[in-house]
Structures are given as structure tokens and as C-alpha cells.
DRENTIKE-312317 format. One record per atom (N, C-alpha, C, O): residue in three letters; x, y, z; atom name. Coordinates in Angstrom, 2 decimals. Atoms other than C-alpha are relative to their C-alpha. Layout:
residues N
REC, Ala, X, Y, Z, CA
...
//
This chain:
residues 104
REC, Unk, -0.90, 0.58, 0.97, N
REC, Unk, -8.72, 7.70, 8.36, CA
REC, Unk, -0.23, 0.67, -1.36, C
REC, Unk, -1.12, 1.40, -1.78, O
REC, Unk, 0.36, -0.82, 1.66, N
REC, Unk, -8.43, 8.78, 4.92, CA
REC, Unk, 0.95, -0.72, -0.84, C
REC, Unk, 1.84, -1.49, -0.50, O
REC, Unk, -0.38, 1.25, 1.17, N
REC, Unk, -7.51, 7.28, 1.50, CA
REC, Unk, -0.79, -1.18, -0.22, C
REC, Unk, -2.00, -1.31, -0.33, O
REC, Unk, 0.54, 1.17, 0.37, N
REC, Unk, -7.91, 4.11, 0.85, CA
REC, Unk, -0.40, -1.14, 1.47, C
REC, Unk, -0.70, -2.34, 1.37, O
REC, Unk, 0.67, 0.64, -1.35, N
REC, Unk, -8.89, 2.96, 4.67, CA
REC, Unk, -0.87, 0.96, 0.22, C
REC, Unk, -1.09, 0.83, 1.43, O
REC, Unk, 1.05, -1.17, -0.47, N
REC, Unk, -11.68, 6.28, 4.87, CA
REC, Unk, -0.70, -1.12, -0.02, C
REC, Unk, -0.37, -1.99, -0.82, O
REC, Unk, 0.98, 1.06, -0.05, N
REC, Unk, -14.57, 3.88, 5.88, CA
REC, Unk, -0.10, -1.66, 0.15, C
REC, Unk, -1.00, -2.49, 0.21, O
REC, Unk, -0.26, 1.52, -0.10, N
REC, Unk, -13.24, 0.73, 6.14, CA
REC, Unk, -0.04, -0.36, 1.55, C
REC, Unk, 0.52, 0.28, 2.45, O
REC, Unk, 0.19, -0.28, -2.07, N
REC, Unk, -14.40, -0.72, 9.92, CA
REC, Unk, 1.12, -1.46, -0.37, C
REC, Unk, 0.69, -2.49, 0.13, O
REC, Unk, -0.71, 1.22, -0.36, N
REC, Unk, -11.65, -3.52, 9.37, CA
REC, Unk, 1.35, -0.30, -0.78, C
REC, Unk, 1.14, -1.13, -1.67, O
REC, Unk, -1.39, -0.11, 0.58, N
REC, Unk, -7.79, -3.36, 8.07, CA
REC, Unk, 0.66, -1.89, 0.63, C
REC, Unk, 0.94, -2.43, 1.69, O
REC, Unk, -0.83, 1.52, 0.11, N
REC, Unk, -6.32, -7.06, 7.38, CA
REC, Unk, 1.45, 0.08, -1.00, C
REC, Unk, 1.64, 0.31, -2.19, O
REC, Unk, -0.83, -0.28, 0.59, N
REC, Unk, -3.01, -7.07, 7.14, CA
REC, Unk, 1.06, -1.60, -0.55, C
REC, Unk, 1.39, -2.47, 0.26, O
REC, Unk, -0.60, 1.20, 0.61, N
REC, Unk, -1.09, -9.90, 4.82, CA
REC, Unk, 1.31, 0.55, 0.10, C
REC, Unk, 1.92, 1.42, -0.51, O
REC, Unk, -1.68, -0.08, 0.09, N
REC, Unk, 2.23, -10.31, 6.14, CA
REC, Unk, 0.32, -0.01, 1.89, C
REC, Unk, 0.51, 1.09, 2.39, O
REC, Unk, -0.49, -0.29, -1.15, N
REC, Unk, 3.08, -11.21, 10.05, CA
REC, Unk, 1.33, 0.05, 0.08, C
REC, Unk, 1.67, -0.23, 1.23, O
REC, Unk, -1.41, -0.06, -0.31, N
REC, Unk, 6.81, -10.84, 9.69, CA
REC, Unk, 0.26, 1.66, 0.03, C
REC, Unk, -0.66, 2.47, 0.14, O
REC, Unk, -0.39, -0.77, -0.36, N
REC, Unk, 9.01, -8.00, 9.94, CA
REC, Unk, -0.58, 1.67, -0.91, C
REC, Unk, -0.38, 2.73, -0.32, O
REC, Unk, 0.81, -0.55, 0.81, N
REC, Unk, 7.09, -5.78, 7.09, CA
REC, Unk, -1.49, 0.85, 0.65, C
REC, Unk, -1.90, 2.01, 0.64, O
REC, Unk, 1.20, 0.40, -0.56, N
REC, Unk, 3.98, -6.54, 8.78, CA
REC, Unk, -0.40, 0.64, 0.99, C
REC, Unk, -1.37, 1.39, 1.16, O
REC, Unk, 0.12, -0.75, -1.45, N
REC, Unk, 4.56, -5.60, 12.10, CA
REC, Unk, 0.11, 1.36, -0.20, C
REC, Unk, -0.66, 2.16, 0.33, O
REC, Unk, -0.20, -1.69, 0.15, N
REC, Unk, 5.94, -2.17, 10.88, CA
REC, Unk, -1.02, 0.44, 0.02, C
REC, Unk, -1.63, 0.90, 0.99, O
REC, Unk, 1.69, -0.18, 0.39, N
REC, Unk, 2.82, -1.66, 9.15, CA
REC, Unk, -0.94, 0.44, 1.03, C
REC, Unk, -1.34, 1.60, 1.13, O
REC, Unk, 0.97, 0.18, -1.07, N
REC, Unk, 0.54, -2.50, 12.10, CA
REC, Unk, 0.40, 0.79, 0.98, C
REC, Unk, -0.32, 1.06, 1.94, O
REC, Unk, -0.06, -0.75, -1.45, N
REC, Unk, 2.40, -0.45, 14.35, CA
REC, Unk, -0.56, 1.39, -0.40, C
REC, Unk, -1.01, 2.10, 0.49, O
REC, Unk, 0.24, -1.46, 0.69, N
REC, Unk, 1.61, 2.76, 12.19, CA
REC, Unk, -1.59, 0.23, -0.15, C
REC, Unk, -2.23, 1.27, -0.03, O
REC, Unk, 1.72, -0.14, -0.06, N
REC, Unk, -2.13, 1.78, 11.80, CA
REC, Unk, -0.35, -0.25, 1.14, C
REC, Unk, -1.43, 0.21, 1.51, O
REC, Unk, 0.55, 0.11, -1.35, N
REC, Unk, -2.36, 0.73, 15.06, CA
REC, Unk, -0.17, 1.76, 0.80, C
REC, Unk, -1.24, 2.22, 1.20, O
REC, Unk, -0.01, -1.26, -0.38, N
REC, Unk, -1.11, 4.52, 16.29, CA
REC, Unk, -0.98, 0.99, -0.72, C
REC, Unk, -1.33, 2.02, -0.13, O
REC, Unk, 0.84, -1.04, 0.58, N
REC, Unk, -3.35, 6.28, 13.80, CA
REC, Unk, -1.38, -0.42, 0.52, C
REC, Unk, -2.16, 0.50, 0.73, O
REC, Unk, 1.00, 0.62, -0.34, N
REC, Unk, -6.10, 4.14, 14.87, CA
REC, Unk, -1.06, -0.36, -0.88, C
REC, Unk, -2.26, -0.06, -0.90, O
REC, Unk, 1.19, 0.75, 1.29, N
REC, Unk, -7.39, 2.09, 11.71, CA
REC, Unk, -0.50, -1.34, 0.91, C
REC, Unk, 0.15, -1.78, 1.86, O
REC, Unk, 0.46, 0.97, -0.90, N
REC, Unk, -9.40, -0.69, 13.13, CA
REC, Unk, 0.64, -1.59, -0.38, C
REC, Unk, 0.05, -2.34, -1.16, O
REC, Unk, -0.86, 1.17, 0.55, N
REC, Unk, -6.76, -3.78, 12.80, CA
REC, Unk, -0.81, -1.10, 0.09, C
REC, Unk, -1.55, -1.11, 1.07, O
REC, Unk, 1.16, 1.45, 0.09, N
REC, Unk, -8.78, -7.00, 12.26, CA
REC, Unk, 1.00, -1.54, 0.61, C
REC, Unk, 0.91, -2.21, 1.64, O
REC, Unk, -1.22, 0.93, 0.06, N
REC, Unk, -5.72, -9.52, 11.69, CA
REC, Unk, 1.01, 0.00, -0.65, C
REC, Unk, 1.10, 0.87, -1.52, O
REC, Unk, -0.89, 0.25, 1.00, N
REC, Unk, -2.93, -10.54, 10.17, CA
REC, Unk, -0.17, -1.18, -0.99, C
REC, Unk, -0.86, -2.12, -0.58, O
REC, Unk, 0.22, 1.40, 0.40, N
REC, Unk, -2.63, -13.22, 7.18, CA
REC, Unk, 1.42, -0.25, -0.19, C
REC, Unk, 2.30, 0.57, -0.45, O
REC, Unk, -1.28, 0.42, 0.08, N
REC, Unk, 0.18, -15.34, 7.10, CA
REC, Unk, 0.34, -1.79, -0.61, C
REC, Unk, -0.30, -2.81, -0.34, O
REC, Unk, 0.37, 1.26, 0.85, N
REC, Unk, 1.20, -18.27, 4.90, CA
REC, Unk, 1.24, -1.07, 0.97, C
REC, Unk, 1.60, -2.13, 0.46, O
REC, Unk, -1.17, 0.67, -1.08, N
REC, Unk, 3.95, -19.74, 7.80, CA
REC, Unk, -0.81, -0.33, 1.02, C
REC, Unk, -1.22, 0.36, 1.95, O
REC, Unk, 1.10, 0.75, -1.22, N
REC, Unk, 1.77, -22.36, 9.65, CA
REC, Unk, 0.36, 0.36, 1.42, C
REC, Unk, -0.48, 0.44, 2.31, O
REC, Unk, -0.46, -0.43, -1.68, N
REC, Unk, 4.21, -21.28, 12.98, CA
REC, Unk, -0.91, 0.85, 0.39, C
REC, Unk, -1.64, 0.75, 1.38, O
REC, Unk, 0.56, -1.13, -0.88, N
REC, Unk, 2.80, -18.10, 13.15, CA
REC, Unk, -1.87, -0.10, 0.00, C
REC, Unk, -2.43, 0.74, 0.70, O
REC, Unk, 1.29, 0.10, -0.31, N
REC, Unk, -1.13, -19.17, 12.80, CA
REC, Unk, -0.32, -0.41, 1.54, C
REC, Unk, 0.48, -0.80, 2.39, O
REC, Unk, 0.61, -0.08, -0.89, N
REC, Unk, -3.46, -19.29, 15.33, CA
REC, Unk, 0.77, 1.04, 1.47, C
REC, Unk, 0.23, 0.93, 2.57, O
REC, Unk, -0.98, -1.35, -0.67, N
REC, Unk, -0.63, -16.08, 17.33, CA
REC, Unk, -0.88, 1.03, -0.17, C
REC, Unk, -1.81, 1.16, -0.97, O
REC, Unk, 0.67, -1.03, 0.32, N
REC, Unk, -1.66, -13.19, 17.87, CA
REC, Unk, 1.10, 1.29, -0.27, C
REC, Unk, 2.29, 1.00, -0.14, O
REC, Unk, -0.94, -1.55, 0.40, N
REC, Unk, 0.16, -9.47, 16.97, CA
REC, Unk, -0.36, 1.20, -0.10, C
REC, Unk, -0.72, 1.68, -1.17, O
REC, Unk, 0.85, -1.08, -0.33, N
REC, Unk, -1.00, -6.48, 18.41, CA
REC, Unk, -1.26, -0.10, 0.32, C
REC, Unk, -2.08, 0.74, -0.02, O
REC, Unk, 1.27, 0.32, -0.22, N
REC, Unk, -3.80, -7.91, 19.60, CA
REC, Unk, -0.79, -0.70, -0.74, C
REC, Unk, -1.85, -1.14, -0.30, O
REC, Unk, 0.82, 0.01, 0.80, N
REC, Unk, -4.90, -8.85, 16.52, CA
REC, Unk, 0.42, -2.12, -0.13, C
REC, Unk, 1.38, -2.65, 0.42, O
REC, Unk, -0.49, 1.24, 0.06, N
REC, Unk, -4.72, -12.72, 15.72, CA
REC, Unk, 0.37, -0.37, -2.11, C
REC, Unk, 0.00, 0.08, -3.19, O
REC, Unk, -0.87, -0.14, 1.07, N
REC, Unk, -2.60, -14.00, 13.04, CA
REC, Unk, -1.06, -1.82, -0.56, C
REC, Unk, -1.09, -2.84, 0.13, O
REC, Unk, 0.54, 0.81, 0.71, N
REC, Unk, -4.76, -16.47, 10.63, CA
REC, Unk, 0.57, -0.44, -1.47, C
REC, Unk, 1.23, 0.45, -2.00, O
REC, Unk, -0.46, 0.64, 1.13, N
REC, Unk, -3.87, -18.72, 7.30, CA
REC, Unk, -0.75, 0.46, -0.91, C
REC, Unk, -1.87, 0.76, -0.49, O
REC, Unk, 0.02, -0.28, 1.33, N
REC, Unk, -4.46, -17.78, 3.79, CA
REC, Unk, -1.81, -0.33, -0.29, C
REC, Unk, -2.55, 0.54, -0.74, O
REC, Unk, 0.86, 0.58, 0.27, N
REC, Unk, -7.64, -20.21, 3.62, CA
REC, Unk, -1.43, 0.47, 0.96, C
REC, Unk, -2.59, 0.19, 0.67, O
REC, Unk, 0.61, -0.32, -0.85, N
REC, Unk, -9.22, -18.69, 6.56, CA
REC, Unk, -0.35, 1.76, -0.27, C
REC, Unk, -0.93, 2.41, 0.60, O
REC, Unk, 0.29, -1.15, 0.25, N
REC, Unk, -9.48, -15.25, 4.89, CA
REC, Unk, -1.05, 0.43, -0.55, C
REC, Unk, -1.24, 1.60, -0.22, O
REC, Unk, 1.65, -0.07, 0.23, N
REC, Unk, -13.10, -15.21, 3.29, CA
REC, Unk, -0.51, -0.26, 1.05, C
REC, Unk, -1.26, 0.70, 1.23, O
REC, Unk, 0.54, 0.13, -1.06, N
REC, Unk, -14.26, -16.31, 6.30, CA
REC, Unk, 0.20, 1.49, 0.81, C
REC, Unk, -0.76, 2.22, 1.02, O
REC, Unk, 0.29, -1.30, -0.89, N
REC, Unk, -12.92, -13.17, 8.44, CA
REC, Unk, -0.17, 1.17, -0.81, C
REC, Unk, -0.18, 2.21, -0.15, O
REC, Unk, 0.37, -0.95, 0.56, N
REC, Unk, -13.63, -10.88, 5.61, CA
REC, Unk, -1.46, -0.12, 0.18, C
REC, Unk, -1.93, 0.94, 0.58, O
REC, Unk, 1.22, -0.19, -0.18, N
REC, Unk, -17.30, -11.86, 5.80, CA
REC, Unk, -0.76, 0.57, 1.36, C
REC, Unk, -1.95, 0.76, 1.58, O
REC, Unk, 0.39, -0.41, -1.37, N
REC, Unk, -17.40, -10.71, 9.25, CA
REC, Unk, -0.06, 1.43, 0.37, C
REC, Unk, -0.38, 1.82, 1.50, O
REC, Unk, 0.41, -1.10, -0.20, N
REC, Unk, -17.41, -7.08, 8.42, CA
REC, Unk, -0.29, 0.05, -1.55, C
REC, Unk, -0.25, -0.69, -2.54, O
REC, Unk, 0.82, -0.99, 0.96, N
REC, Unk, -18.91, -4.32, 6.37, CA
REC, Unk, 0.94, 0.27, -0.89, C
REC, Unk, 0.76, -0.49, -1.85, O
REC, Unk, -0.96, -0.76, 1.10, N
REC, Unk, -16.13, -2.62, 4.20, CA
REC, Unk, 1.34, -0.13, 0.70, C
REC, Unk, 1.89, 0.82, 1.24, O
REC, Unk, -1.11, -0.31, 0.13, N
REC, Unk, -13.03, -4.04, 4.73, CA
REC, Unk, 0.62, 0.25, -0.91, C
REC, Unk, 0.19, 0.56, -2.03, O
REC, Unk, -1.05, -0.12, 1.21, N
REC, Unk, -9.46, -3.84, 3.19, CA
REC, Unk, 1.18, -0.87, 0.50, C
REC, Unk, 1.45, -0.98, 1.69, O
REC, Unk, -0.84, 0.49, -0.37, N
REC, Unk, -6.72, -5.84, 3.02, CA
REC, Unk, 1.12, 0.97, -0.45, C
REC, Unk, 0.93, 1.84, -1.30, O
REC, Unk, -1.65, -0.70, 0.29, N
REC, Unk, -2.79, -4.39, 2.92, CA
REC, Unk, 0.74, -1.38, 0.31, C
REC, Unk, 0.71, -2.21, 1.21, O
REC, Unk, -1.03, 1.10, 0.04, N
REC, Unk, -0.19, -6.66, 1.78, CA
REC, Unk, 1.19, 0.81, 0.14, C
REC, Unk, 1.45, 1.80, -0.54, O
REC, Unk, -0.73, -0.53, -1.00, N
REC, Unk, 2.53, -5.86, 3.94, CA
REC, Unk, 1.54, -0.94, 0.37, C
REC, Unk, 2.16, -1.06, 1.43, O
REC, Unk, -1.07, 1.07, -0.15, N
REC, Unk, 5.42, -8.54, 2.86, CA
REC, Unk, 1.15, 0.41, -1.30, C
REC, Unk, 0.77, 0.75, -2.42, O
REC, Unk, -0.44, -0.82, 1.01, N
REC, Unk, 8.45, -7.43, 0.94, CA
REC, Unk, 1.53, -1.03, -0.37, C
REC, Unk, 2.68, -0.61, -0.42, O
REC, Unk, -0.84, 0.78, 0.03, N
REC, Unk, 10.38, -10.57, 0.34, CA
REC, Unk, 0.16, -0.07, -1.69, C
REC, Unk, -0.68, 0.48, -2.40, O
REC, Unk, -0.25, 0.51, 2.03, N
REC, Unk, 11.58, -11.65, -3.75, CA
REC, Unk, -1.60, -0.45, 0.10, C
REC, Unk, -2.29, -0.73, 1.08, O
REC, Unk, 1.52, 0.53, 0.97, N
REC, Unk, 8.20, -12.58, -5.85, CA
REC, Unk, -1.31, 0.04, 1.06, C
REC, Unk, -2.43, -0.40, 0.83, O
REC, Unk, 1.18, 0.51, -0.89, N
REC, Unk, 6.22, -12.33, -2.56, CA
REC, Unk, -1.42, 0.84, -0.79, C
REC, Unk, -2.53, 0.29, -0.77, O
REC, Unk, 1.42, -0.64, -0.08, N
REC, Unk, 3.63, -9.35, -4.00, CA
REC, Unk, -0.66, -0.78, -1.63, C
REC, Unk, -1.73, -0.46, -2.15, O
REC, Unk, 0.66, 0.45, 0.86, N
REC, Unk, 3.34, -11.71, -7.07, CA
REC, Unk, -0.88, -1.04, 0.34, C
REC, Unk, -1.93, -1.28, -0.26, O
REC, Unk, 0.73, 1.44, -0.41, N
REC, Unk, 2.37, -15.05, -4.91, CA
REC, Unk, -1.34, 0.84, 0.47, C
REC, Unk, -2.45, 0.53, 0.03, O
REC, Unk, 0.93, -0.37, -0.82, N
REC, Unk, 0.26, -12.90, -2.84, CA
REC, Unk, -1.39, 0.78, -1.22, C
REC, Unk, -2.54, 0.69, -0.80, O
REC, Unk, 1.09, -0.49, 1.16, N
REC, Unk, -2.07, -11.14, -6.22, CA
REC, Unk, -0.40, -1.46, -0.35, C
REC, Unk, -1.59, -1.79, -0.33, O
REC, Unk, 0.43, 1.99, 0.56, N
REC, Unk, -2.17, -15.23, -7.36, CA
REC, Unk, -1.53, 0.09, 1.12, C
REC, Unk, -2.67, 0.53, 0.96, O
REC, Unk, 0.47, 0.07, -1.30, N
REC, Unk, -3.59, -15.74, -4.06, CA
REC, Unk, -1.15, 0.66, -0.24, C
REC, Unk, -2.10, 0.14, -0.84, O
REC, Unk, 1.00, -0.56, -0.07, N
REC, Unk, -5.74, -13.32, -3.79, CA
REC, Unk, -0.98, 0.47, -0.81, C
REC, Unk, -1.99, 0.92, -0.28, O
REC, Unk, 0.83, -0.52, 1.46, N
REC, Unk, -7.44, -12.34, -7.42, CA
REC, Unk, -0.67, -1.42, 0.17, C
REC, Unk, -1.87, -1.51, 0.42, O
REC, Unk, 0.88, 1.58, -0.24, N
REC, Unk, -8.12, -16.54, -7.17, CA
REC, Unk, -0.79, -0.43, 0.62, C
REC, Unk, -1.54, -1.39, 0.44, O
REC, Unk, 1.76, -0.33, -1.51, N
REC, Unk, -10.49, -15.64, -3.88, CA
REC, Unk, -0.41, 0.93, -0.53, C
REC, Unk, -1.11, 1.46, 0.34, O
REC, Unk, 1.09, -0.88, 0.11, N
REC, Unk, -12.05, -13.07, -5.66, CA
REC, Unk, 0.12, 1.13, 0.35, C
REC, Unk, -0.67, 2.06, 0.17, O
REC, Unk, -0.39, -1.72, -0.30, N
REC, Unk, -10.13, -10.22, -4.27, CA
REC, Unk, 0.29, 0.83, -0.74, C
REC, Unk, 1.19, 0.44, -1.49, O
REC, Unk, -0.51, -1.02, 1.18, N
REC, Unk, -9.78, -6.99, -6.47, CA
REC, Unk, 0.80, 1.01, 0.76, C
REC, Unk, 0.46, 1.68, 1.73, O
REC, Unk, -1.00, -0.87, -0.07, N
REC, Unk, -6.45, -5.16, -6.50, CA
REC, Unk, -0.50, 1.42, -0.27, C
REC, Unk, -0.78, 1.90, -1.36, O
REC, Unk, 0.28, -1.39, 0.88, N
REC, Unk, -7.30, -1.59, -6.10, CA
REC, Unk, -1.07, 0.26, 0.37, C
REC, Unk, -1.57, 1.32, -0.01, O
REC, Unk, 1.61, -0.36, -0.41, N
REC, Unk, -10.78, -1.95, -4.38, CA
REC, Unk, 0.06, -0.75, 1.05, C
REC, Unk, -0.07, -0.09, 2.08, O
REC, Unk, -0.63, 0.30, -1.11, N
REC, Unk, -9.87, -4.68, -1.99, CA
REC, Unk, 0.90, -0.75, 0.62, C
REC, Unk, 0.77, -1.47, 1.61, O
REC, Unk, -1.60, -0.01, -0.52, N
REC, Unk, -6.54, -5.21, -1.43, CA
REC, Unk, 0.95, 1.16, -0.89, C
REC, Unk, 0.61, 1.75, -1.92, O
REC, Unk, -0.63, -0.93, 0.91, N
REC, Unk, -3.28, -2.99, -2.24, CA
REC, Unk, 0.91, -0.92, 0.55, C
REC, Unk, 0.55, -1.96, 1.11, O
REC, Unk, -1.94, 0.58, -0.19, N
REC, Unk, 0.82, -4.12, -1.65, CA
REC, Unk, 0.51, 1.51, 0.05, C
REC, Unk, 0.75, 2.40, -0.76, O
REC, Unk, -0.53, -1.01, -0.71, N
REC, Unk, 1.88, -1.78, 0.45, CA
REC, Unk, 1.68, -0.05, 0.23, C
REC, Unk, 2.16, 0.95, 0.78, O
REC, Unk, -0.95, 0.34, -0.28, N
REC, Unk, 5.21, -3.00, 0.67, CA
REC, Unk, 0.75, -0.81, -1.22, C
REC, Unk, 1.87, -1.27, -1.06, O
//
């Protein structure tokens, strides 16, 4: 891998809808190591997508602590979504730019 997944043993991707999946199909073929998806649409929790299982917002410190150097990719490209989703995530402690980006 190279860029901003060189070294990362775990790619979490925020966004199981149609964005999302794109995404995952492209890292899946290059072969970044997909972890999960996050998704704020209680339907699609506890699903899985590409193997990978699709988890809630609140449940994301938890599977980040479970590896070494991940990254998240926000991967949702609806109105205001990559603003809810920086809220979100700067408020857990995530840093834009080290670990997470908005890919979409």
C-alpha cells in the first residue's frame, strides 16, 4: 500500500452505503486490510460488507483499539455528511490528517 494506508494493518471505512461500498471494493482489490465499516443507520449494524462487519459510531474506539496503526476513510458523500462525520470524530479524539481523511 502506499500513501496514507503504507503501514496501516487495519482500514475502517465510515460509510456502508453506496459511497462506501465503492470504496471497499477498490481497497478490497488492492488488498488494504479492511477491518469494518462505520455506519450511523442502526439497519445496517451488526451486517456485514465484504466480509467485513458493519458497526455503530459508539463502537469505534473499541475496534480501533484492536490494532496497531490504523486509519479510518470517510467514505459518505451525502449534503453536510463530511461535516457530521469531523463533529463525530475530532469529539473521540480522532485527528483529521493522521487518523482519519473524507475520501468522498
Amino acid at each position: 500500500m502506499q500513501g496514507p494506508l503504507q503501514g496501516r494493518d487495519a482500514v475502517i471505512v465510515w460509510g456502508a452505503g453506496q459511497m462506501g461500498r465503492r470504496l471497499s471494493k477498490h481497497l478490497v482489490r488492492a488488498g488494504a486490510p479492511l477491518a469494518a465499516f462505520v455506519d450511523i443507520d442502526p439497519k445496517k449494524g451488526g451486517r456485514t460488507l465484504r466480509g467485513a462487519p458493519i458497526i455503530q459510531p459508539e463502537e469505534l474506539k473499541e475496534w480501533w483499539s484492536r490494532f496497531t496503526n490504523p486509519v479510518i476513510l470517510a467514505a459518505v458523500r451525502s449534503r453536510n455528511a463530511r461535516a457530521l462525520i469531523r463533529e463525530n470524530l475530532c469529539s473521540r479524539g480522532f485527528r483529521e490528517g493522521i487518523d482519519w481523511w473524507a475520501v468522498a
